[in-house]
C-alpha positions, 0 to 999 in steps of 0.5 A: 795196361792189358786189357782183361779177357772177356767173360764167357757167356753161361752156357745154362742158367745158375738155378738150373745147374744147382737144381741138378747137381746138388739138392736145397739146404734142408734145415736140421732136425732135433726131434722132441727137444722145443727151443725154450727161449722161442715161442713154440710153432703154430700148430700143424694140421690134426692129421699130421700132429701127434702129442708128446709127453711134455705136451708141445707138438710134434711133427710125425717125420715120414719120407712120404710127406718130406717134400711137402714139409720142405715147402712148408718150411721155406714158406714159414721162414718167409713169413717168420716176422709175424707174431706168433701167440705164445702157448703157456703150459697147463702142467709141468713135463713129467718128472719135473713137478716139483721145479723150482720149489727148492728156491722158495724162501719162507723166511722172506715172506711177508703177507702182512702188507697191503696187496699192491703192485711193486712196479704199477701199484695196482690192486687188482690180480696180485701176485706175491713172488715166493722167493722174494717176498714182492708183489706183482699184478698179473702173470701173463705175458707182458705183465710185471710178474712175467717180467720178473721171472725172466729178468731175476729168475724167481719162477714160483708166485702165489695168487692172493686170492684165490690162494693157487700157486703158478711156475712163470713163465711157463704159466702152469698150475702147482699142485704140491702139497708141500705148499700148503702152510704158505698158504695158511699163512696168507689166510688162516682158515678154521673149523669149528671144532678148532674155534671152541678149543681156543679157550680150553688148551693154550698149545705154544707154537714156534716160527721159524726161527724157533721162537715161542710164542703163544697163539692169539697173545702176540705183538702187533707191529708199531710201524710209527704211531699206530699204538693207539690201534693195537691196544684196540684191536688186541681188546676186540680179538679176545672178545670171545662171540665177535673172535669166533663170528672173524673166523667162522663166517664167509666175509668174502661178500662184505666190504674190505674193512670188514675182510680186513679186520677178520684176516688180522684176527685169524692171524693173530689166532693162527698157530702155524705163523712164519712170524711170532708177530703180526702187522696191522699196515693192510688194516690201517690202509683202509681205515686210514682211506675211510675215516679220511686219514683222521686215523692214520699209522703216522699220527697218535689219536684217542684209543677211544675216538678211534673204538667208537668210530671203527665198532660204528663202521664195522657195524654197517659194513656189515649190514646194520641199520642206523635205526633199528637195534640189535641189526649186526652182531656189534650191537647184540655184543657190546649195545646196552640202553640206559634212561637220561632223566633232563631238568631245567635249572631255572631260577628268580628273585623273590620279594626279598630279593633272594634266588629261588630256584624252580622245579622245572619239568623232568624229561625222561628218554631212553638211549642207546649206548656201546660205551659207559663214559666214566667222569674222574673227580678233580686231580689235587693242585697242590704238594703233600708235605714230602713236596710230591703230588699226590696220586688220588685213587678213587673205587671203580664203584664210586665212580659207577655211581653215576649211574644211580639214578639219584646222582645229578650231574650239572651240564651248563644249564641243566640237571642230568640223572643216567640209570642203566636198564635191562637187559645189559650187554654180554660185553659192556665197555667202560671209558674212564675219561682221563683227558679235558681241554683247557685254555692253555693246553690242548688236553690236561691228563687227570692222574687218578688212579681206578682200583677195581677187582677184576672179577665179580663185579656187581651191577645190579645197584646201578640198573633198573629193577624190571622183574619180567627181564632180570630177578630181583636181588639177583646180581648182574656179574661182570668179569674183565677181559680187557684193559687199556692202560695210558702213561704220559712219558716227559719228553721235554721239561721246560719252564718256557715252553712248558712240559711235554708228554708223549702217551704210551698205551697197553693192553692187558688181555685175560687168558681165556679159560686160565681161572678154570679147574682152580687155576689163578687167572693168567694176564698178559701186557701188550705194548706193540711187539712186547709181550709179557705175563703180568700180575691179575692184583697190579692191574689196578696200578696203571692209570686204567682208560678202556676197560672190557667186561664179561658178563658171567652166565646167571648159572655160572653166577649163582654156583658161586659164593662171590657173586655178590 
């Protein structure tokens, strides 16, 4: 086998000869046009830097200084394994203001919902993405709304609360105005000169799918069993001075059920919504978290329990005193006072062993209230002749009676006589007490039916006379504004097991301002997301459970014939 001929020796060195004969790769230039997918380069020294239209820096690409740049060049290339922190954006280039706003869908939005992460279930700096609907925490880098842009392609997200609008994951500021009803839609806002007008002119609105709807008389959405907390609030958002103190007022300060609670009534008010219904999930979480899930959207509870639990916590949420009151505007709206007069009923046998009773000391004390608890006589145990039970009704006045001060009411071992004193509260709320326990059943449902006028009811039989407060043989007229009704629907009919009722509650809510310039008074049904006009005379055919009244100004009441 030959052998290969040995290699000649190099006469000079390789790097030598190249240097000579040809100049070093140079890297191609493109001038004003950035890679979009790499981090941009640190920034040159300020003499050598000038700024371009897009706001990325340029490098100035003279002969002079080419060799020097070259250097440079090979020096970054070596180092190129180093992080390089990214720069965002602070305005978009020019001409490109309005991109990616096309891709916004209203239809898809929700901000119902209470603001939590999608990916980390975090609270804190959320972000809602407006193409989807979704929420994510953060838009820097690394974050799950930054992730979001890059992977899915939606580049459009709105802060939840201070309300701005940002491209990611360029990370500048919108300024378009043709953003702001999204915007309103997050968090109605309003003046108040739209506040008073409220109650003069009722204007239909549409959503976007071009539903009618009035403002302030729409559903509230029944995620599972939260019924019993939209009739609630459906009653407290018509309540004029505490609907007007949710729109006007700062919140921002207070603790989130209040901030909660104002959001909802604004939404419900608002006339430019996405939706011709509201859902109360954000309000229900935090009422949820602080009653200790005693109130919850999956479990029915007492409308009442939960009223006088929820007006008690707003009222210290917003700064009042246990103590003292009138201390928060709760109190100065729905807070009266009434005198208990408490005996003893002692009793013993005389000499002929008969029972005498003695008159014990009469204790007398004044106590607060913001619900009149009305008690219904005994429902009928047997059948009428046609074998149907019969439906009592009793008068709302009869049942007012108790408030007297010469009616006595037995409780185990002692007499009690109520009266009501001046001055009586602008909004007074009734509780007709419909429900007892038993031995053998958890609550028995009394069936009798409340009649009552929905205007002018009088008062003043049942209240103190106190001349330095209120004239006498002046009536104290209240008009209703609010009712809660109950119905028991059978779900189950069985001899063994015994029946099975599931409650259904509604609200009947006045048109405010509707009775004025002779026109007859507009009621509206509300049952969740159904919502109709009703009939002012068939109010008193529901089995009527929360009632709200208004209390009519005395000039108002004396211009008019029926205010006795």
């Amino acid at each position: 086998m030959a052998k290969r001929p040995a290699k000649r020796a190099a006469e000079e060195p390789l790097e030598d000869v190249v240097a000579v004969s040809s100049p070093l790769p140079k890297r191609a230039r493109v001038e004003e046009v950035a890679d979009e997918d790499l981090p941009p380069p640190p920034p040159p020294p300020p003499e050598a830097v000038a700024h371009g239209a897009n706001g990325s820096h340029v490098k100035r690409d003279t002969v002079a200084d080419q060799e020097s740049e070259d250097d440079h060049e090979d020096e970054t290339e070596e180092d190129g394994d180093e992080d390089v922190p990214a720069v965002r954006q602070v305005a978009p280039a020019e001409g490109y203001s309005d991109l990616y706003l096309d891709t916004v869908d209203r239809a898809r939005l929700d901000f119902d919902f209470e603001k939590l992460c999608s990916v980390t279930l975090s609270n804190i700096n959320v972000y809602a993405c407006l193409v989807c609907g979704k929420y994510f925490s953060g838009r820097g880098p690394k974050t799950s709304a930054y992730f979001h842009a890059l992977e899915v392609g939606h580049h459009v997200y709105i802060n939840m609360g201070t309300k701005k609008v940002y491209v990611l994951p360029e990370g500048y500021e919108v300024q378009s105005t043709g953003l702001e009803d999204i915007k309103v839609v997050v968090d109605p806002k309003f003046t108040p000169e739209e506040v008073k007008a409220l109650d003069r002119q009722k204007q239909p609105a549409w959503d976007l799918a071009g539903r009618k709807y009035i403002p302030g008389y729409v559903g509230l959405n029944n995620i599972k069993a939260n019924d019993y907390l939209n009739v609630v609030i459906q009653s407290l958002a018509h309540v004029a001075p505490l609907r007007n103190f949710c729109m006007l007022e700062d919140l921002s300060t207070r603790p989130q059920l209040v901030q909660r609670f104002s959001t909802l009534v604004r939404k419900l008010w608002n006339s430019r919504a996405f939706k011709s219904h509201v859902s109360p999930h954000e309000l229900i979480q935090e009422i949820s978290l602080r009653s200790g899930k005693k109130f919850s959207l999956s479990e029915q509870a007492d409308p009442v329990e939960f009223l006088s639990w929820f007006l008690n916590n707003l009222h210290l949420s917003l700064g009042g005193s246990k103590t003292k009151p009138g201390s928060s505007i709760i109190q100065r709206i729905f807070q009266g006072h009434l005198r208990v007069e408490s005996q003893s009923i002692t009793a013993r046998a005389d000499a002929h062993d008969r029972l005498r009773f003695e008159d014990a000391e009469i204790k007398t004390q004044e106590s607060p209230f913001m619900i009149l608890s009305l008690d219904l006589p005994p429902a009928p145990l047997f059948q009428d002749n046609s074998k149907k039970n019969i439906i009592p009704q009793v008068p709302l006045t009869t049942l007012l009676q108790k408030y007297s001060g010469v009616q006595a009411q037995e409780r185990l071992n002692t007499r009690l006589r109520y009266r009501l004193l001046h001055p009586l509260p602008p909004f007074l709320i009734m509780h007709v007490k419909r429900f007892a326990s038993n031995k053998f059943l958890q609550s028995q449902r009394n069936p009798t039916i409340v009649t009552f006028n929905p205007r002018s009811l009088d008062l003043s039989p049942y209240i103190e006379p106190n001349p330095s407060v209120h004239p006498l043989n002046e009536p104290v007229v209240y008009d209703l504004v609010a009712n809660i009704t109950h119905e028991g629907v059978k779900v189950r009919d069985d001899s063994v097991e015994g029946e099975a009722e599931r409650k259904v509650w509604r609200a009947h809510v006045k048109e405010s301002g509707g009775a004025e310039g002779g026109k007859a008074e507009q009621w509206w049904e509300m049952q969740d997301l159904f919502v109709e006009k009703v009939n002012a005379d068939l109010l008193s055919t529901k089995e009527a459970y929360v009632m709200v009244w208004e209390r009519r100004k005395a000039t108002k009441a004396k211009g008019r014939g029926d205010a006795t």
